[in-house]
C-alpha positions in Angstrom: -146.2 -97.4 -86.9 -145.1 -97.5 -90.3 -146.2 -101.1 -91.8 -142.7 -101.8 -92.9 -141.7 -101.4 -89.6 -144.7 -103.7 -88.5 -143.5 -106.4 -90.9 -140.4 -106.4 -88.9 -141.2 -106.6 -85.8 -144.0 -109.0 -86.3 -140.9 -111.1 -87.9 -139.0 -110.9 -84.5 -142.1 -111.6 -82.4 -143.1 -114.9 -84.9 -139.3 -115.6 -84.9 -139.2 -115.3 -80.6 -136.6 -113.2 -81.0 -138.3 -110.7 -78.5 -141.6 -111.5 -76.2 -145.0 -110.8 -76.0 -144.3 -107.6 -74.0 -141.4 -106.2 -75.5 -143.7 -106.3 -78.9 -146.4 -104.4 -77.4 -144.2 -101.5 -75.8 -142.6 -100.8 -79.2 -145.3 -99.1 -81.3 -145.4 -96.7 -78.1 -141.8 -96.3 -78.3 -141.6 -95.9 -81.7 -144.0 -92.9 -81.5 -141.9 -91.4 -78.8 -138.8 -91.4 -80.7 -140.8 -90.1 -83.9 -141.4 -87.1 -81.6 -138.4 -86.5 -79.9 -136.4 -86.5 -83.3 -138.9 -84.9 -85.3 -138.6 -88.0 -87.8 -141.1 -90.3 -89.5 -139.5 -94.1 -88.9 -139.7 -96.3 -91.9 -138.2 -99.8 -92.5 -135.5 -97.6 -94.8 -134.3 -95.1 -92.7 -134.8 -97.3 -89.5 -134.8 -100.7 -90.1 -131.9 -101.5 -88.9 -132.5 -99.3 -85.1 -136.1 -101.1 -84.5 -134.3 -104.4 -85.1 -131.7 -103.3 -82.6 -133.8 -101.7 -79.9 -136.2 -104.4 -80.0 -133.3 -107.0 -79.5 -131.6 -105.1 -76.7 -134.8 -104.6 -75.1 -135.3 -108.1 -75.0 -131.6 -108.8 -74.0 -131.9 -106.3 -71.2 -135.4 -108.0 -70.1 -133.3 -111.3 -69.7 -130.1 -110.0 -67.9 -127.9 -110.4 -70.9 -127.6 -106.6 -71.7 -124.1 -105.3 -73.7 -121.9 -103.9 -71.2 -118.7 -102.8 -73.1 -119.0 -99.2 -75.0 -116.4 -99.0 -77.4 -114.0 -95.6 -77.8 -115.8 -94.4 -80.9 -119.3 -94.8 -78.9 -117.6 -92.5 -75.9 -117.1 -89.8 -78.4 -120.5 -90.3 -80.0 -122.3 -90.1 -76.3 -120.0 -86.9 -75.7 -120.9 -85.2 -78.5 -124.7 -86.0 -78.2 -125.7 -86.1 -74.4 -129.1 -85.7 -74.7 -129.4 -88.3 -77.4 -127.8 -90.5 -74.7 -129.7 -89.4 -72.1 -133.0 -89.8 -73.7 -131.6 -93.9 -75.1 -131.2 -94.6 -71.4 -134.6 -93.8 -70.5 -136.0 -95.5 -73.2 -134.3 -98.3 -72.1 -135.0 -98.2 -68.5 -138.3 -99.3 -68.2 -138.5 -102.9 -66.8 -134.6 -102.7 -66.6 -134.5 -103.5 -63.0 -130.3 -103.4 -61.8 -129.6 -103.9 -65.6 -126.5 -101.9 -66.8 -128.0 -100.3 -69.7 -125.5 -97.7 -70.7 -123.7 -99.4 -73.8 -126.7 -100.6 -74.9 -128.0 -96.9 -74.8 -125.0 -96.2 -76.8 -125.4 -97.8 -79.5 -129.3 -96.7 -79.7 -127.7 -93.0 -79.5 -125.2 -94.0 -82.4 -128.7 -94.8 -84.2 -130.3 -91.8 -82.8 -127.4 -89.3 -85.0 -127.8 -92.0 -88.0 -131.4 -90.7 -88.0 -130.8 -87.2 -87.5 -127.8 -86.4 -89.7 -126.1 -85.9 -86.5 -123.3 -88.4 -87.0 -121.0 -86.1 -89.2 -120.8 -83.4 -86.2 
């Protein structure tokens, strides 16, 4: 993980903004999304997406998940499905019954942020 990105998330563990084993599952997670976007995460082009999946992961590990997807976000999931697709299973592990879809969303939003993708 890049150290930047360490800094951060250390911040958020000190900070209990996310527990003890939502900050362990996000170097691995980090990797995986390194891979699957053929990107290099750093604290300046992801900052701003490690803070958020490392807060909805903890939000979803409490039951307090985002359920509302806004219209823009429904065009952004339907334009990138497998983006989508691989936010959700991301964000399933531990999830129990959790609705997880708008928080997926928004981690797909960050996905095309990433990637370029969001001018398609």
């Amino acid at each position: 993980m890049d150290a930047s990105l360490k800094e951060r998330i250390d911040l958020l563990h000190n900070t209990n903004q996310i527990n003890d084993d939502i900050f362990h599952r996000l170097p691995d997670i980090f990797e995986k999304v390194e891979k699957f976007l053929d990107v290099k995460l750093t604290e300046e082009n992801a900052g701003s997406f490690a803070s958020h999946i490392s807060v909805a992961l903890q939000r979803i590990s409490e039951k307090k998940a985002v359920t509302e997807i806004a219209a823009e976000l429904e065009t952004v999931i339907e334009k990138n499905p497998d983006f989508y697709q691989y936010a959700k299973q991301l964000l399933s592990e531990n999830s129990g019954d959790v609705d997880i879809n708008a928080e997926a969303a928004f981690i797909t939003l960050y996905f095309c942020l990433l990637t370029g993708r969001e001018n398609e």
